[in-house]
N, C-alpha and C positions, 0 to 999 in steps of 0.2 A: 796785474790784471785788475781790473776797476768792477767793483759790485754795483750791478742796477739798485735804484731802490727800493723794488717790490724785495728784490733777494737780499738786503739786509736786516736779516732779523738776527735777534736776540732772545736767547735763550736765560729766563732764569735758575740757576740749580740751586738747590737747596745746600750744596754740598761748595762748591766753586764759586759761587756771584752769577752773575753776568758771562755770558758763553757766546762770544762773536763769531759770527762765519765770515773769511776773508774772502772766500773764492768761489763762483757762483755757482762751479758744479758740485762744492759742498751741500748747499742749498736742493739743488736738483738732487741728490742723492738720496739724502734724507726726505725729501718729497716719495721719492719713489716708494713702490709698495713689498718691494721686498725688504728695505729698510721698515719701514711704518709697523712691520709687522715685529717687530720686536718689541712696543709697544705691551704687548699680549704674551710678551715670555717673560718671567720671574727669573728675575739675576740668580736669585737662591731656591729655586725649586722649592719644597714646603718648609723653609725654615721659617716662614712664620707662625709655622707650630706651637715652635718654642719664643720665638723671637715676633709678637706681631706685626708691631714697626718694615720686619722685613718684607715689603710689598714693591720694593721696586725692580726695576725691566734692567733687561738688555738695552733697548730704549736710552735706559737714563746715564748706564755705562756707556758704552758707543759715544755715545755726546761728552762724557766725563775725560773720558782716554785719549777722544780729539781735542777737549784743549788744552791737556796736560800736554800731548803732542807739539801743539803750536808752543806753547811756553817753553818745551826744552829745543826748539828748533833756534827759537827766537835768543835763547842764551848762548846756542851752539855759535851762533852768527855773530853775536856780538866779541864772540873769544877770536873769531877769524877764521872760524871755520866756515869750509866755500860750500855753499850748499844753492843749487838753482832755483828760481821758483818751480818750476817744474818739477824739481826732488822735492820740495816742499810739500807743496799740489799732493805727490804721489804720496809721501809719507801721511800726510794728516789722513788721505784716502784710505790708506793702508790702514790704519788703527780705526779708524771709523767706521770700517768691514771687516773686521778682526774679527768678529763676534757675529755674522748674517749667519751664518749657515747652523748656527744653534737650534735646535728643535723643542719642542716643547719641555718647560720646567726645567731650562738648559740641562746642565749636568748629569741629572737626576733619569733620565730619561738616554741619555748617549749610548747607543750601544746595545738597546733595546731594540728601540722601533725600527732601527736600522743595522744589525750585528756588525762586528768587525769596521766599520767607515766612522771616523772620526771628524769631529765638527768642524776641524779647522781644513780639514779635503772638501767638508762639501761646501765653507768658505769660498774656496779657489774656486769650484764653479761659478757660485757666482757669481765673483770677480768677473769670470772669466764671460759670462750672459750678459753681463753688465756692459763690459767692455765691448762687447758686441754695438750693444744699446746707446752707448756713448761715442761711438765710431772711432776707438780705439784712444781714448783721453786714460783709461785706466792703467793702460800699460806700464807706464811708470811702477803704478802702485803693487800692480801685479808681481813684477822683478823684484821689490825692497818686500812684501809682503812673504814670496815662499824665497827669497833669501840670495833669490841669484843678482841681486843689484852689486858693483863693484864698491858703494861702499858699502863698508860692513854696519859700520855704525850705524844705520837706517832702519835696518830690518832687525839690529839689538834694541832701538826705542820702542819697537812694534811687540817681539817675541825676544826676552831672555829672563835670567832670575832678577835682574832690575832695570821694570820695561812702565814706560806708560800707561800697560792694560794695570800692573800688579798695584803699581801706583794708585792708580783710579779703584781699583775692587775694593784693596783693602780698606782705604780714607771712607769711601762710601759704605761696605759692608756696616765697618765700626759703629760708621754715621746712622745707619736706619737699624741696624740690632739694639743700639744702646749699648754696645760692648766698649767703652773704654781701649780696654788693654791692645787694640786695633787700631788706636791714633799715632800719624805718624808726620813728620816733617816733611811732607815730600814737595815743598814748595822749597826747603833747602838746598834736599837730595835734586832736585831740577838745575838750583844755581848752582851747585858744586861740580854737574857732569862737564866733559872734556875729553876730545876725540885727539888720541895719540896711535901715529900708526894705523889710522884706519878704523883702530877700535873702540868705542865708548867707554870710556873711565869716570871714576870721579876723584876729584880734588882731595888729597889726605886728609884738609879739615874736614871731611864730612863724613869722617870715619864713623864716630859715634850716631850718626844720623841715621846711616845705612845698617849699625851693629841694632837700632832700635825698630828699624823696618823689619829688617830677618826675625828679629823675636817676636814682634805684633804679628807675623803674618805666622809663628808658627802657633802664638797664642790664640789666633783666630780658627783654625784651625781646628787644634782641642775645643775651643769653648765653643766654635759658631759650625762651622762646616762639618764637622766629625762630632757632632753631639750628639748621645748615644738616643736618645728622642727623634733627633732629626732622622738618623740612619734606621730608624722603627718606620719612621714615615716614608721615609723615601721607599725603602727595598719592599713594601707595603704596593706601590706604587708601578712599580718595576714588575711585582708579580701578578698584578692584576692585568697589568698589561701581556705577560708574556700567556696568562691563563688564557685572555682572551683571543691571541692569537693562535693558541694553542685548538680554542673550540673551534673559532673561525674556521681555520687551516682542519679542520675535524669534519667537516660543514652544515656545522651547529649554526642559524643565523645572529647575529647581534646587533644590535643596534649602533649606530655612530656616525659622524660626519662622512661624507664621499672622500676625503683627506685622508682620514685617519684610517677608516676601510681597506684604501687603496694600500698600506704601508701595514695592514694586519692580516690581508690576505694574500701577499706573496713575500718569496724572499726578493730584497734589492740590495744591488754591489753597488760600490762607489764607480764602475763601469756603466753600470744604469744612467745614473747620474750624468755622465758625460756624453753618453752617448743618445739618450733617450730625452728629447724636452721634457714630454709629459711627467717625467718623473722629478724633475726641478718643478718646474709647476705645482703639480701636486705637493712634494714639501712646500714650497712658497708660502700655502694658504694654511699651512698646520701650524697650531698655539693652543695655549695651556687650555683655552677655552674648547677648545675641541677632546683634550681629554675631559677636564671638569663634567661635560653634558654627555657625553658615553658613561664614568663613573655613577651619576644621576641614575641614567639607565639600566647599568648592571647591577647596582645595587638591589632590583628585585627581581635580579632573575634567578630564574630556581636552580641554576647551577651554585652547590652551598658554597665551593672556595670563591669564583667571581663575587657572590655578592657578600660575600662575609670581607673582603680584601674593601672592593668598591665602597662598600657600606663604610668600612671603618675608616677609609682615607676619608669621606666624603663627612660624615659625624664626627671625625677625630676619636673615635676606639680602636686607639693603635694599640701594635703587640707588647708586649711586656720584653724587656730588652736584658742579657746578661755580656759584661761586655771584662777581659781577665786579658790580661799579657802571655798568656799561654795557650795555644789550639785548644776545641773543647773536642775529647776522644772522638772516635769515630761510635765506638758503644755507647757514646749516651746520647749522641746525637740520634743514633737508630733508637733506641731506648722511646727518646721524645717523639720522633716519628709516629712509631708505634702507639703510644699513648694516645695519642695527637689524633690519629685514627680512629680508634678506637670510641674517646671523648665524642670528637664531632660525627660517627658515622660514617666517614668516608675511606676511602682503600689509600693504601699506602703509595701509590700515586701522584693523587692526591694532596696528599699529605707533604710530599715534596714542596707544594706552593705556599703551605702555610707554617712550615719550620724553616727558618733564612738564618744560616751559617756563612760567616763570610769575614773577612780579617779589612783591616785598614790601617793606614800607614800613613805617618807625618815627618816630616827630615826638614830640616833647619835652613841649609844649603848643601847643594853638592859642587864640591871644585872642580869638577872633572865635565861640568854640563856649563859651556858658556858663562867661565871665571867672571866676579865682579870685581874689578880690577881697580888699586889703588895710585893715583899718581903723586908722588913728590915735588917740592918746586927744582929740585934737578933732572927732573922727567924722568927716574926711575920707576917701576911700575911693581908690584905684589899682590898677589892673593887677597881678598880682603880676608879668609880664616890663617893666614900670616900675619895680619899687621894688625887685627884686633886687640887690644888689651885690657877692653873691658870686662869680654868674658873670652872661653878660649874655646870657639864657636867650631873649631876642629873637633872637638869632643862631640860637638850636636849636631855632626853629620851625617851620622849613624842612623837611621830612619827608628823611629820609634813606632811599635805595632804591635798591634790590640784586635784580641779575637772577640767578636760578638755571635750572640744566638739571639733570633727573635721568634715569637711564638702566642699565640691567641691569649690571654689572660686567665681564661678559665680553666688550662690547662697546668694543674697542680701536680709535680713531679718534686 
């Protein structure tokens, strides 16, 4: 398929060079405004807290995963693996909407504004609006994206524990944190993969390559994503929001976008979602900038937990964070409650919004969740926490987790 010349552009990334679009409904895609709008969502939710470098999108992933996509298709092809333009098309589509249905401050926000529906369902819809949109071009990508494409290896470059997305996160997180310990060869770990059987493998030599991925991303982990700052700020975040839904749903009025409103004044199912436009719609137009300007808001208003939460995310006078390998009782948590009450004036209700209890968990790999498969040049195939010998990564399978409390700073316990 031949690119017009308005549709050849070129992306520069800070991170990759030069990012070509081969195929023109890539171009239309990312035109579109359900893409565009990722733009306006922070990859990392408030880690620039800690990290200020960390300011960049969904936006600049999306674009990063698509052409780490094209480059491992392109080495697929070159080994002799049969792949159509069409699977092509579908796959780069697939990765390049991996990530649409993310809602504001990605992560950080899932499972709030929307309870129980996870990012990558309401992804599928709009795949699936889209496809509508596209007069069914998408389909391909559809099938290799939730997994039911016949071959496997398609939908393991899209979603496994060594995928295009993880590839792109970690390189880029590393890249805008300033975090070192997060750099990784994945222009290697690209040339060394190889489809046996169906399924995506990589080449033995690139053993060491993939043993340095596993460790970057679980170092990343500890130091970027799970830093006891960031998880002050985030769950900050989370409760301001659930507070605010809280008064709404009370019918206390507050201030906010028609977007945001819309999704703090009732409950929505992932059945909403498919069956109801208005309610894609209404997500469509939500980003971080719609919370930022509610936050704004709440911060004066005379409810004291909204604008003490709002105020602090918004100033940065986050909580004061304790974070131990062990549960913290259930008596000292009531204990802090109480106090907590008592300090700021408010009931033990209350109180629930401004003491955040809550554990986190980081694991190395698990073999048991789409193995990262090693191949030989006799085409035997093993585990990669079997054939490692640099370190013996069976041992750091084990999830490792750390109980945190977070809590106003003036409160002295």
């Amino acid at each position: 398929m031949k690119t017009s010349a308005n549709k050849q552009k070129i992306f520069n990334d800070p991170v990759h060079g030069f990012i070509s679009l081969p195929f023109e409904i890539i171009f239309d895609i990312i035109e579109h405004p359900y893409f565009q709008r990722l733009r306006r969502i922070k990859q990392l939710g408030l880690t620039d807290y800690v990290y200020p470098g960390a300011i960049h999108t969904r936006f600049h992933h999306a674009l990063g995963a698509f052409h780490l996509m094209s480059k491992a298709l392109a080495v697929l092809k070159i080994k002799g693996v049969k792949i159509t333009k069409e699977e092509e098309i579908g796959a780069c589509i697939a990765i390049l909407l991996h990530d649409i249905g993310h809602g504001p401050f990605s992560h950080t926000l899932e499972h709030v504004l929307i309870p129980k529906v996870h990012h990558e369902s309401i992804s599928s819809v709009f795949l699936e609006q889209l496809n509508k949109e596209f007069k069914g071009k998408l389909t391909t990508a559809i099938r290799i994206f939730e997994g039911t494409h016949p071959k496997k290896f398609l939908h393991q470059l899209v979603s496994s524990q060594l995928d295009t997305d993880r590839l792109d996160y970690i390189t880029r997180d590393s890249f805008f944190t300033g975090v070192n310990e997060g750099a990784i060869a994945y222009d290697r770990i690209i040339e060394m993969m190889q489809v046996v059987k169906n399924d995506l493998v990589v080449e033995e030599k690139g053993l060491y390559s993939v043993e340095n991925f596993l460790i970057a991303r679980r170092l990343m982990y500890w130091q970027v994503y799970l830093h006891k700052t960031v998880l002050a700020a985030e769950y900050m975040l989370i409760n301001a929001i659930k507070r605010a839904k809280h008064l709404i749903q009370s019918g206390i009025l507050l201030e906010s976008s028609e977007s945001l409103q819309y999704f703090l004044s009732r409950h929505v199912s992932l059945s909403d979602f498919k069956s109801k436009k208005e309610v894609l719609e209404q997500y469509a137009t939500l980003d971080d900038t719609d919370i930022i300007i509610a936050l704004k808001s709440w911060s004066k208003h005379e409810d004291i937990v909204l604008s003490t939460l709002a105020s602090g995310i918004i100033q940065r006078k986050l909580f004061k964070v304790e974070m131990k390998t062990e549960p913290f009782s259930e008596k000292e948590i009531t204990k802090l409650k109480s106090l907590t009450a008592k300090t700021l004036n408010i009931s033990q209700e209350e109180a629930d919004f401004m003491v955040i209890h809550e554990s986190t968990k980081n694991s190395l790999y698990d073999p048991l969740e789409n193995q990262i498969k090693l191949v030989d040049k006799s085409g035997k195939m093993k585990d990669i926490s079997k054939a490692a010998d640099l370190l013996n990564i069976s041992v750091l399978n084990k999830p490792a987790v750390k109980y945190f409390i977070c809590y106003p700073k003036q409160i002295i316990r």
